[in-house]
N, C-alpha and C positions, 0 to 999 in steps of 0.2 A: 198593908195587906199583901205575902208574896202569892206570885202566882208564877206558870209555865208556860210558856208559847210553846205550842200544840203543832200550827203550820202556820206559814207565812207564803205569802199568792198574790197575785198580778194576774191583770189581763189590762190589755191592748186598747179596749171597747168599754165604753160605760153599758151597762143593764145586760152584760150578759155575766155568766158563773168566770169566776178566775181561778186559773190553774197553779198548783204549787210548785214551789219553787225555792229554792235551797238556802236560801238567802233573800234580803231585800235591803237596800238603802237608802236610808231615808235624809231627805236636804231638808234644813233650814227653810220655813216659809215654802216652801215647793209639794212634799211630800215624796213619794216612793217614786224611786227611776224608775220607769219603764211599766209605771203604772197609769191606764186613763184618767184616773180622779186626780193626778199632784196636778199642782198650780197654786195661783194666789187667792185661795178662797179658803173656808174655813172647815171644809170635809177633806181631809188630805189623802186620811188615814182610817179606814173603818175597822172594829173590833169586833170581834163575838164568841162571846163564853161556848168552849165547848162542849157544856153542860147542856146548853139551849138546842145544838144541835143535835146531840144523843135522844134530847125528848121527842125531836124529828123521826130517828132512825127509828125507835123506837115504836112509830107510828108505820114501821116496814118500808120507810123510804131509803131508798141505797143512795148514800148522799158523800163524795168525794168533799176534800179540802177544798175550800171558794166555792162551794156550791149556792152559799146565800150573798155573794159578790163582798165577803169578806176579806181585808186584809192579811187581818192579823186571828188567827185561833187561840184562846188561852182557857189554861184548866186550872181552878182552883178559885177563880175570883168572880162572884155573884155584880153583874154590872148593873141592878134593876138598883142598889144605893148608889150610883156615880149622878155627880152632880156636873151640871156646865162649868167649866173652870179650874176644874180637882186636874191634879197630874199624877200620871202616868210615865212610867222609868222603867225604860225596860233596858239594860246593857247601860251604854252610854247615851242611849235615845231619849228624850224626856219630851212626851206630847201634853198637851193641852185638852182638857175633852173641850168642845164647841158646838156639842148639838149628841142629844140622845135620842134614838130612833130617828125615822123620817116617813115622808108622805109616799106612797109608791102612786102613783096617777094613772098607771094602768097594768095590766097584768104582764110582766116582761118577761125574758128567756129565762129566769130565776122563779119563778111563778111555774111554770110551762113545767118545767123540770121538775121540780119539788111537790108543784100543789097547793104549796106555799109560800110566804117569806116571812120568817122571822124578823129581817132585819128593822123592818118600819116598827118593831114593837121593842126589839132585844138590841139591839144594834149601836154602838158607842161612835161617833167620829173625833176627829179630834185635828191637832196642825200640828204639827213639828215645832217645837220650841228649840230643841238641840238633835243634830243629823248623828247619822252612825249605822251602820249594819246590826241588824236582826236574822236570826235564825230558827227554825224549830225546837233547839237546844237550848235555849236563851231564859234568864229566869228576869221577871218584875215585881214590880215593888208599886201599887197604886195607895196613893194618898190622899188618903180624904180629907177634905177642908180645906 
């Protein structure tokens, strides 16, 4: 299934919105330079359809790119069929999904802002199986099964 990367964002801080940014690259087992989340665990990298977002705006929230502490933006590919395991190829990057949605445990700077969070419902993460730069421009290719 192809799709488009929308924006691609980092921020410094875990729970709060991340900023866009022109570019990202992503290591092997680590996740995104200069992103809070990379490391040796299994959320590296988080996704979200930018379909999911618009249903946000929609609701007259004025909502920048990383406003749901998303990585990666993409249009075109419905993430509520992604299964734990399926990959994701985006350029030369190939992740792993490892976990769909998450638990949010209280209401954080992404909450405060929005009103909301999508991400504990919409929300894809995944780990770097193969590193490489991503951009706004960037087209993917998710495969199911």
């Amino acid at each position: 299934m192809r799709f488009t990367v929308e924006s691609v964002n980092i921020a410094a801080d875990k729970g709060v919105q991340k900023h866009e940014v022109p570019e990202i690259v992503c290591r092997v087992n680590f996740g995104i330079e200069g992103d809070a989340h990379a490391g040796a665990w299994h959320r590296q990298v988080s996704l979200l359809a930018g379909e999911a977002i618009d249903a946000m705006k929609a609701k007259g929230l004025e909502l920048a790119p990383g406003a749901f502490g998303e990585n990666i933006v993409t249009r075109g590919v419905d993430w509520s069929t992604a299964r734990v395991g399926e990959t994701i190829v985006i350029g030369e990057v190939e992740l792993e999904i490892t976990q769909i949605g998450k638990e949010c445990h209280s209401h954080c700077a992404i909450y405060d802002a929005a009103g909301d969070c999508i991400m504990p419902r919409q929300g894809i993460f995944a780990r770097v199986l193969k590193g490489g730069a991503i951009d706004a421009h960037s087209s993917g290719d998710y495969r199911i099964g």
